[in-house]
N, C-alpha and C positions, 0 to 999 in steps of 0.2 A: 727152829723157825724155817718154814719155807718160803714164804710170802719174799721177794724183791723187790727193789722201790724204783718205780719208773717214774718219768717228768709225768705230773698231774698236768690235767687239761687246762688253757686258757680260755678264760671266758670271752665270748667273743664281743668285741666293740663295734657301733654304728656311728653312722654319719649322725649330727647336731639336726638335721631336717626335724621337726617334731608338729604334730598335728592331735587334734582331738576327734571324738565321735562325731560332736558335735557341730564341728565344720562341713560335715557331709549328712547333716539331717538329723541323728541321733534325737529321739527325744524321750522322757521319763514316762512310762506308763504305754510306749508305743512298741511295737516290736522293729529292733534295729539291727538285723542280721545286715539286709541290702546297707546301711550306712557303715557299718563296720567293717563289711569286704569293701566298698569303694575306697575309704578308709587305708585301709591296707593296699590295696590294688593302686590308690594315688602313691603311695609312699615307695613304693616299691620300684616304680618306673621312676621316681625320682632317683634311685640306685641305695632308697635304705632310709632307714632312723626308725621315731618313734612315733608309736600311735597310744594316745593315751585315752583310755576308760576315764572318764575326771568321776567323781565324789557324787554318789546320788544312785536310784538302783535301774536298772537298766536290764532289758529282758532281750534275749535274743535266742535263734537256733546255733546250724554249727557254726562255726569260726576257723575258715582255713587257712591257714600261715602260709607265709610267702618267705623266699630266703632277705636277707638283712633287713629285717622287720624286728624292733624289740616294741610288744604289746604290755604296755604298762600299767595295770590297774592300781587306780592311786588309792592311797587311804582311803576311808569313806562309802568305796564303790562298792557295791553287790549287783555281779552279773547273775543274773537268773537264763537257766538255757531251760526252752520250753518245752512241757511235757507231749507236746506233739509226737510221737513218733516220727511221723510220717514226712517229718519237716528235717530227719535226718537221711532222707535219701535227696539224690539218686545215691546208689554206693560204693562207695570207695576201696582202693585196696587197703586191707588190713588182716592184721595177725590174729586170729582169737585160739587162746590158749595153746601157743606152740606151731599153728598151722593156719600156710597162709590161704586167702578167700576176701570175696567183695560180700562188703555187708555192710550194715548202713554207720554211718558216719561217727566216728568219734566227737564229743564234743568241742573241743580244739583240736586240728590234725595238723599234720605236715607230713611229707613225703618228698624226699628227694631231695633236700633243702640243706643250704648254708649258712652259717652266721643268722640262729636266730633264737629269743629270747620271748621269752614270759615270766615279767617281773612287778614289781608292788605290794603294797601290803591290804589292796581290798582284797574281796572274798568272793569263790565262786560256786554258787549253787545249781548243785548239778540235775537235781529233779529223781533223785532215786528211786524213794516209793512208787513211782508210775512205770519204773521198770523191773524193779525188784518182784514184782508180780507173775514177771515172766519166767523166773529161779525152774520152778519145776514142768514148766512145757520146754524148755531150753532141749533137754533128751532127743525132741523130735529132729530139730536140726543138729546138733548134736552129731548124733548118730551117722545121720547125714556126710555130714562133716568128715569124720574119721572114717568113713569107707573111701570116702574120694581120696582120702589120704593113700590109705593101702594099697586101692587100684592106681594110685598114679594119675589120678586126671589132672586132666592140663589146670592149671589154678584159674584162667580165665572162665573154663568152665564151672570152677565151685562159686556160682553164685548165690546169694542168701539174702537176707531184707526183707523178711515177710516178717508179719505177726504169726504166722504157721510154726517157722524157723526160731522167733523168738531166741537168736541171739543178740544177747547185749555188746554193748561196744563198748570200750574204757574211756573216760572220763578225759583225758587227755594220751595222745598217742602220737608218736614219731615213729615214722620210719626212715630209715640212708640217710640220715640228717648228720652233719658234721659242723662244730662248733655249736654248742646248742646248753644255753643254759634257763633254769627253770628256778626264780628265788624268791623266797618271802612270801607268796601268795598263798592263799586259805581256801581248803578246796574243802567240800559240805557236801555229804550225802550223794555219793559217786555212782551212777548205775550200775559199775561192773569194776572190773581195777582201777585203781584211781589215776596215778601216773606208768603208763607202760612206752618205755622210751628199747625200741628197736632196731638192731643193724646199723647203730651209729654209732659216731669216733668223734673223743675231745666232748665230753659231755661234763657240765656241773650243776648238780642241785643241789641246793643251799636255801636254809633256813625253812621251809617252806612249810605248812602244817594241814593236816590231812585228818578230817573228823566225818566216821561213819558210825552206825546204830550199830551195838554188838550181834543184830539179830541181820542183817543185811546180809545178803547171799554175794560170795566173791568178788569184796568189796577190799581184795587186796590194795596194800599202801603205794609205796614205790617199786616197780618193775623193771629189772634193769635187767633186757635182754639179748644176748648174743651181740651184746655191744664191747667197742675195744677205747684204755684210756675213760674212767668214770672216776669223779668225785661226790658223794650222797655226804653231807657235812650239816652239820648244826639243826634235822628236822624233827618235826614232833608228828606220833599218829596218836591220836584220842578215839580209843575205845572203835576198834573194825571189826569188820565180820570177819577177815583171814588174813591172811600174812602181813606184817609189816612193812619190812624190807628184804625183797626176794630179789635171788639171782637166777636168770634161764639161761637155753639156749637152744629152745625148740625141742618139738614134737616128734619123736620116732622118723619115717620113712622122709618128712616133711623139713624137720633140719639136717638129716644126711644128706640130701638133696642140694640147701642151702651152704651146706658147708664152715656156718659163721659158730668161732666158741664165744662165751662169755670173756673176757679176759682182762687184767689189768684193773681194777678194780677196787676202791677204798669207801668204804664206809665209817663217818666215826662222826663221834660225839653226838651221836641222834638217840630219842628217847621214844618208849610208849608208854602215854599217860591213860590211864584205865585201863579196862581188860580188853584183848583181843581174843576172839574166838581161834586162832591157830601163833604162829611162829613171831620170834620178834626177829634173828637174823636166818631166813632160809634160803636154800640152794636145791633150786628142783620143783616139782620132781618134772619139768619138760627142762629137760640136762642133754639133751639127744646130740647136742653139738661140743659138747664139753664144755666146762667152767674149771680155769688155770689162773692162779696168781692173783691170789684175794685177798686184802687185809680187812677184817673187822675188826673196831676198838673202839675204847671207851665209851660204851653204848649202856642204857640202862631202861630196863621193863620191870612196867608195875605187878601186871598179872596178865600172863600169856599162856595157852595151850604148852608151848614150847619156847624156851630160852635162845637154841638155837637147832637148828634141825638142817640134816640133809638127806634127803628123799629121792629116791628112783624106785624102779623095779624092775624086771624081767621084763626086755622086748623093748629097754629105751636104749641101751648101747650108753656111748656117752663116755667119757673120762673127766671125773673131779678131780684136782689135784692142786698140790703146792698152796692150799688155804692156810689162812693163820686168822684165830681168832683171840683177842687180848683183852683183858680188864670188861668185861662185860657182867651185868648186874641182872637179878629178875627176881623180885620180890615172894612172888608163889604162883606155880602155875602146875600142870599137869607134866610133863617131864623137864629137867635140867638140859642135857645135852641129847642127843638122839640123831645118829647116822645107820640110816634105814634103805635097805633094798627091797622091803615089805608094805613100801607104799600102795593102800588100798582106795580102787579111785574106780573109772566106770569099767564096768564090764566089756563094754564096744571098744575098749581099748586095753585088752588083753593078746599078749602077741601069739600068732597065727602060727608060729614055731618056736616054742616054749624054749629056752636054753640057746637060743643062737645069738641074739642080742643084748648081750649081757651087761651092765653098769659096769666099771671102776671106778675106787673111791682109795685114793693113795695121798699120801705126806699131809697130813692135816695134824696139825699143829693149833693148842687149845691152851690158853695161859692166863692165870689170876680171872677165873669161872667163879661166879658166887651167886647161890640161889635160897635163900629164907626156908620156902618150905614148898618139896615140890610130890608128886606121886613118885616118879621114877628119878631117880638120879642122873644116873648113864647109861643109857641103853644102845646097844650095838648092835642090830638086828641084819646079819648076814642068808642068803643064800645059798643053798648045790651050788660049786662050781662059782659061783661070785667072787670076785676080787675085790677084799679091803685089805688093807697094806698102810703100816708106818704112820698107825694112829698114836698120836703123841698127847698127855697131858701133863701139865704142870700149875700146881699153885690152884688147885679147884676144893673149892668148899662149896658144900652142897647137903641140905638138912631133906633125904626123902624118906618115903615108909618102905621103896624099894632101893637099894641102895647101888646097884648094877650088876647089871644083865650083858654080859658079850658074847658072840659066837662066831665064825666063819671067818676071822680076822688073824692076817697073818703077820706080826709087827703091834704089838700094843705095850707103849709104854706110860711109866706114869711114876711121876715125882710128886711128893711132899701134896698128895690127892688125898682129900681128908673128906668122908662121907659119913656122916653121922646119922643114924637110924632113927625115927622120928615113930611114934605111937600109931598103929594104922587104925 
């Protein structure tokens, strides 16, 4: 075991002040962005509490958080955020896949923020379909996008927000947020990642449940990135278009830059119920900052692409290490385990000097592993010159038609690893 146990984060507590929407105009059937930032903006000059969403459905655009604000959607409530586009600008700074740029507006943001909360057990529907449409013009800005990376441009300059650009923005997102917990709430039909919580420290999410269409374009679950100090405990994703619960830490030239790894980190007792189109516990592949000192456990998936996956490839750089993944379940999916430097992703993000910026991926540590019936077992898919080191398994049962595959790995151990061959 690599993994060591640091204090887990404290969830952060507010003052008793408490208010609803509907002190400030809110009403059913109307659009109540303007009541729900006054809302916020009264509570906040007060020095903090809550604002509570009450029981009934309620349609609004973004919603941007303020620090010592806990935003409480009670039982009963369904927030609808509107298919407007255009009602998510002006735009904001934010992260999209690894690299930062203004683009239009998360549906709940924060930036810069302390002590603050989004909890309850209503539901919020995020209006996907009306974004989802955008999946394949995405390229254009895209593209875009990751040259400003390579050149260096100033990030004020990477601006974006068009229907041209057609990038999406995640469904809830934090940035430099400290003390920041996210519990119990139902998120529906995400335009892009669902929760992507960035560059922040003392984070807990807890219970919270996350339901996209298998067919939905990069409608990843929880994203916890180049964040330090994380608890992800007791959540459920139902049936996504990609990864469940992922770990980053930025984009190539763009988190070198930045300098933040992922680190300190616990996931456990979270489940996926139905199938997801890629990973249940992934790492990557924007790893550019490095991901240190992870524990995953007791986690169980129905049917996933991959049970548990770690992805890079040539030109991210980046150091994995000291992971420990434990008692992890997946009913049938396309591979068991899978720690990969052959991650295939855009072409515009192919690096410019092949062989200089190389991944490591050292001390991972993988115990009581159990997959039904998968294609590949364990596959280990190294690189030329790539560094994997001190891959350790213990107590894996795993029924595939391929039963493992390793290469380029210097350090591979394996105890009481029982792979049974299955009819192909």
């Amino acid at each position: 075991m690599f993994f060591k146990p640091f204090p887990l984060p404290i969830p952060p507590t507010f003052p008793e002040k408490e208010v609803k929407i509907t002190d400030f105009g809110a009403k059913e059937g109307a659009l109540c962005t303007e009541a729900i930032a006054k809302a916020i903006d009264a509570v906040h000059t007060l020095g903090g509490g809550r604002v509570v969403i009450p029981e009934g459905n309620w349609h609004t655009g973004p919603i941007h958080m303020k620090s010592n604000i806990e935003l409480h959607i009670a039982r009963g409530a369904t927030v609808f955020f509107t298919e407007d586009r255009s009602a998510y600008l002006p735009v904001v700074l934010t992260n999209y896949e690894g690299i930062r740029c203004y683009n239009f507006s998360p549906m709940i943001y924060g930036n810069g923020l302390t002590d603050v909360a989004i909890t309850g057990e209503g539901r919020l529907e995020g209006s996907g379909p009306a974004f989802w449409e955008w999946s394949k013009a995405t390229l254009r800005g895209r593209d875009r996008l990751y040259a400003m990376m390579r050149d260096k441009t100033p990030v004020e300059e990477r601006v974006f927000g068009t229907e041209e650009d057609a990038l999406r923005s995640p469904f809830l997102q934090f940035l430099n947020c400290k003390n920041l917990l996210i519990e119990n709430i139902y998120l529906h039909n995400s335009p892009f990642w669902s929760l992507h919580i960035v560059w922040s420290e003392n984070v807990t999410v807890h219970g919270i449940t996350i339901e996209n269409q298998t067919n939905s374009p990069n409608t990843d679950g929880v994203n916890i990135d180049a964040c330090n100090r994380v608890l992800v405990e007791g959540c459920r994703m139902i049936t996504l278009g990609d990864d469940m619960y992922c770990l980053k830490s930025g984009r190539n030239e763009d988190a070198w830059e930045v300098g933040k790894a992922c680190e300190n980190v616990v996931i456990r007792n979270c489940r996926g119920i139905g199938k997801s189109n890629s990973g249940g516990i992934v790492i990557g592949s924007e790893m550019s900052g490095g991901v240190r000192n992870i524990l995953a456990e007791n986690c169980e998936f129905e049917d996933n692409l991959n049970c548990i996956r770690i992805k890079s490839k040539d030109g991210r750089g980046g150091v994995v290490e000291n992971i420990d993944f434990k008692n992890i379940r997946m009913g049938r999916g396309l591979r068991g385990i899978n720690y990969t430097f052959r991650y295939s992703c855009e072409a515009t993000d192919a690096p410019r000097e092949p062989g200089k910026h190389l991944p490591i991926l050292r001390n991972i540590y993988a115990e009581g592993i159990t997959c039904g019936e998968v294609e590949q077992g364990i596959a280990i898919d190294g690189i030329p010159n790539g560094r994997m080191e001190n891959l350790c398994f213990k107590d894996i049962t795993i029924h595939a038609k391929k039963c493992l595959t390793a290469d380029t790995v210097n350090g591979l151990s394996m105890e009481n690893v029982r792979l049974f061959e299955i009819s192909k």
